[in-house]
C-alpha positions as CSV (number, residue, x, y, z in Angstrom):
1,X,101.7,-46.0,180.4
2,X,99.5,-45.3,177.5
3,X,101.6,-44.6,174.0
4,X,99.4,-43.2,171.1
5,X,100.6,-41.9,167.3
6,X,98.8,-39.0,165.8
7,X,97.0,-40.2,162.6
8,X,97.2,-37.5,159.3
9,X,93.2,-36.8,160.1
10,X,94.2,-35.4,163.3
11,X,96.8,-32.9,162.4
12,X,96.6,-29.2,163.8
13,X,94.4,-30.5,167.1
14,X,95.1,-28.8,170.1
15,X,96.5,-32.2,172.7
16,X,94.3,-31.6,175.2
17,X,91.5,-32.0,172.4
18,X,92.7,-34.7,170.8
19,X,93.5,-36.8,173.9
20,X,89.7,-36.4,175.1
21,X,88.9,-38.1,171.8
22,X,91.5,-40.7,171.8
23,X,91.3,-41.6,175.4
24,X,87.3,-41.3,176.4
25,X,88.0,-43.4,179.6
26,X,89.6,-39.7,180.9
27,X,87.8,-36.6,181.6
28,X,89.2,-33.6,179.5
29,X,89.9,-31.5,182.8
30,X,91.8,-34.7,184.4
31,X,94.4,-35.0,181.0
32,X,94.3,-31.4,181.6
33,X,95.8,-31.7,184.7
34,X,98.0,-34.5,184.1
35,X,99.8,-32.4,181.2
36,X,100.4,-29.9,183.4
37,X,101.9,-32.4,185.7
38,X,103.7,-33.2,183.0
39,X,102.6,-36.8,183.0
40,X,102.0,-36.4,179.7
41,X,105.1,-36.5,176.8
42,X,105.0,-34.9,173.1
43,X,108.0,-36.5,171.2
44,X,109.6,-37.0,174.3
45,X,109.4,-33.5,175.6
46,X,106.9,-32.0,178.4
47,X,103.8,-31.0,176.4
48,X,101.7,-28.1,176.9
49,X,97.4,-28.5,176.4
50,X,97.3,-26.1,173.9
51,X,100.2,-27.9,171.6
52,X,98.8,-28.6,168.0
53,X,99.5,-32.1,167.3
54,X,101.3,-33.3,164.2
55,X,101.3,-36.8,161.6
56,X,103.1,-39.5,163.6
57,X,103.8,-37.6,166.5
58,X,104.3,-39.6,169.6
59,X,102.8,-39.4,172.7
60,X,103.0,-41.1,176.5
61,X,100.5,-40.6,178.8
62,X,101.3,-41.9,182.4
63,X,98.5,-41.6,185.1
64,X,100.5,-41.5,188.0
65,X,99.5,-43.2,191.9
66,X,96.7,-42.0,193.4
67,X,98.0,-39.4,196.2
68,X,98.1,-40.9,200.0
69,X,95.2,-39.1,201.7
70,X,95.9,-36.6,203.9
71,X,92.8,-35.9,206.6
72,X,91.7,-38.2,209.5
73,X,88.5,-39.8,210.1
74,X,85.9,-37.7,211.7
75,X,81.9,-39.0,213.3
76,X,79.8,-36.4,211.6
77,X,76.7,-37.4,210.3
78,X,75.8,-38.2,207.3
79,X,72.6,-37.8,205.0
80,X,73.1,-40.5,202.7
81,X,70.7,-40.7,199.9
82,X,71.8,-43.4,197.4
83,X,74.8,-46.1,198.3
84,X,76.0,-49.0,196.6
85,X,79.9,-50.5,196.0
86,X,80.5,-47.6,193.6
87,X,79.6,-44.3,195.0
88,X,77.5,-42.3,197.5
89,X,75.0,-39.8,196.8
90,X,74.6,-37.4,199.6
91,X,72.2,-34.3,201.3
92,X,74.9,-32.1,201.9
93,X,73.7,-29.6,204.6
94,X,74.4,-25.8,205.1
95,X,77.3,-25.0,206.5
96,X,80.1,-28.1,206.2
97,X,82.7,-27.4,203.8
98,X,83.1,-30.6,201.5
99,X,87.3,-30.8,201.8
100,X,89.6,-29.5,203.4
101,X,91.4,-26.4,202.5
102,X,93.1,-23.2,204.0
103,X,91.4,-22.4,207.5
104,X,89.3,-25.7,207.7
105,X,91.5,-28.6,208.0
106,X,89.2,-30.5,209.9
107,X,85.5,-31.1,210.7
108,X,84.3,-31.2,206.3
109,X,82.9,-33.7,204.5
110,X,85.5,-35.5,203.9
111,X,86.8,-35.8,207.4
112,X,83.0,-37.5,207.6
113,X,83.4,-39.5,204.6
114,X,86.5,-41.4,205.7
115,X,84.8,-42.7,208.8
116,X,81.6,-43.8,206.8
117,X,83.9,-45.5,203.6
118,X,87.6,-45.5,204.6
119,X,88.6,-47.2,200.8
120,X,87.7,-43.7,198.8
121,X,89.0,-43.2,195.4
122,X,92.2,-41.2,195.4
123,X,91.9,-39.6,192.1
124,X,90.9,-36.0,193.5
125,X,94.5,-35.7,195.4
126,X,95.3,-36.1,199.2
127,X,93.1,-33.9,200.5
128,X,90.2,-34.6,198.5
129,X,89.3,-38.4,198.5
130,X,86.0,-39.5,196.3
131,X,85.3,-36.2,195.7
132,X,84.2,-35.4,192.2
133,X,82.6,-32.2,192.5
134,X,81.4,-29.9,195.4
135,X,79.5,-27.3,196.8
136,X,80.0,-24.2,198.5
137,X,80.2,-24.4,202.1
138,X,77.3,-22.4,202.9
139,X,75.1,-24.5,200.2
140,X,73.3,-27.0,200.4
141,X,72.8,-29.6,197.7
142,X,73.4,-33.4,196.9
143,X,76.7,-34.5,195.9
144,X,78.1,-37.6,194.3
145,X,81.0,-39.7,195.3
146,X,83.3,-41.8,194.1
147,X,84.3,-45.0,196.1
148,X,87.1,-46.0,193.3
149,X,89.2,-45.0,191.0
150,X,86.9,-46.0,188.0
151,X,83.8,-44.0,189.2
152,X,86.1,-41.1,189.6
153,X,87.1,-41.3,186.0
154,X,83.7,-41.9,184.8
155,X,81.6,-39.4,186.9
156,X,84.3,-37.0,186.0
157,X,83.6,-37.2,182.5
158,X,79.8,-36.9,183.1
159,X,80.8,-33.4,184.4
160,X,83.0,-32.5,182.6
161,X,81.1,-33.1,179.0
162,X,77.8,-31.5,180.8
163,X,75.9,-34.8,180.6
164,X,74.9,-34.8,184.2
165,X,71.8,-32.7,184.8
166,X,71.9,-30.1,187.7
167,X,69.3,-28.0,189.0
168,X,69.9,-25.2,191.4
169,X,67.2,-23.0,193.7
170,X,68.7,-19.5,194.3
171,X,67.2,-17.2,197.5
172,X,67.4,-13.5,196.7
173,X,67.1,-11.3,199.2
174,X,65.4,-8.2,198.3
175,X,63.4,-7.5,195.0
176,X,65.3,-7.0,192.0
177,X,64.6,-4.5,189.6
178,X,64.0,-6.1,186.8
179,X,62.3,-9.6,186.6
180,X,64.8,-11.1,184.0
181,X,68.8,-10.4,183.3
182,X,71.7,-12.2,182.3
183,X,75.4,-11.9,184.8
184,X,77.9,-12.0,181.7
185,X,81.5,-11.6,183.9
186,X,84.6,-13.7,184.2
187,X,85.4,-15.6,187.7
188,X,88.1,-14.9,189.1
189,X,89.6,-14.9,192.5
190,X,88.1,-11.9,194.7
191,X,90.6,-9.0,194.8
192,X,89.7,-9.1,199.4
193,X,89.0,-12.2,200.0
194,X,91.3,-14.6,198.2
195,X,89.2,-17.9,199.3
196,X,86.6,-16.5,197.6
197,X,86.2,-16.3,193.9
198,X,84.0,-13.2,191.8
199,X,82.9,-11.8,188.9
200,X,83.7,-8.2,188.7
201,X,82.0,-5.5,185.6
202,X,82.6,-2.2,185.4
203,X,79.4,0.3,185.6
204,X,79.9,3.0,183.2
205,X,80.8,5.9,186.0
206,X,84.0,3.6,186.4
207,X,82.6,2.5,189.6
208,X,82.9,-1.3,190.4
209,X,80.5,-4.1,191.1
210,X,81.1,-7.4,192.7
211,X,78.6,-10.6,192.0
212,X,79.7,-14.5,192.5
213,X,78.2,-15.6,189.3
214,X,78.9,-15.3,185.5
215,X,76.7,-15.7,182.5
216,X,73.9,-16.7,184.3
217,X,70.5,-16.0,183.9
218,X,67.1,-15.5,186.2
219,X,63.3,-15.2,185.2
């Protein structure tokens, strides 16, 4: 358990903010998680991300077990790219979902990834071992992962503070009409297909129009 008292400098910080600072070692979106979790104590009460801390206000942060995992062992090949005793960079291919999930419980990534390294970190939860960020199914793309808990944490924070470069090459099928825009539309999950998440904007006619990608821009 990690105890920490809020110094005067830091009064009127949101907690989620002001743990990213004091504890660099965890990715904002994992002590995000783990105060919803409620592994995470203001004064001795469950503590909510967006509480403003205060002068001498104490606060536990407890990182609890990593989950048992919860998929077998599957032969599927794998492209590996890069390997050593820390992580795994791989080609995923078109088509294989990276973890498990509602309708594929079996035959992902993962299911290949505990036959290749059976000792995968077990930050990501019991379903997804080592993995630190992913790609759609139908993508394809190279993906990092973590053999242990302490690349989990650290490759987590590369993504999460945007210091890991990534590159992506779109197909569009058809010509668009213009030869430069910007998407500019919340995600959220797609009112049909709930495994599936959206952006939806309203055209001025009131009629609606569906795209998968917000604030992006092509040239």
């Amino acid at each position: 358990m990690i105890s920490l008292t809020v110094a005067r400098e830091d009064t009127g910080t949101r907690l989620d903010r002001y743990l990213a600072s004091a504890l660099p070692q965890f990715s904002r979106a994992r002590l995000q998680t783990l105060i919803r979790r409620q592994f995470v104590s203001l004064n001795g009460k469950p503590a909510r991300p967006r509480d403003l801390v205060r002068t001498n206000d104490q606060i536990e942060v407890t990182e609890p077990p990593a989950e048992k995992i919860d998929a077998r062992p599957e032969a599927i090949p794998l492209q590996v790219l890069f390997e050593d005793d820390d992580l795994l960079v791989l080609d995923k291919s078109a088509g294989l979902v990276t973890h498990p999930g509602p309708g594929n419980r079996e035959h992902t990534l993962v299911n290949a990834l505990l036959a290749h390294c059976p000792n995968l970190s077990g930050i990501g939860g019991a379903e997804r071992p080592g993995i630190v960020h992913r790609l759609d199914k139908d993508t394809s793309g190279c993906l990092v992962v973590a053999k242990n808990d302490a690349t989990h944490r650290e490759l987590s924070k590369q993504f999460a503070e945007r210091t890991t470069n990534k590159i992506y090459l779109a197909l569009v099928h058809g010509v668009p009409k213009k030869s430069n825009g910007t998407i500019d539309a919340p995600i959220a999950r797609h009112p049909v297909h709930r495994q599936r998440m959206s952006g939806e904007t309203r055209r001025p006619r009131g009629e609606n129009r569906l795209s998968r990608y917000s604030n992006r821009r092509w040239d």
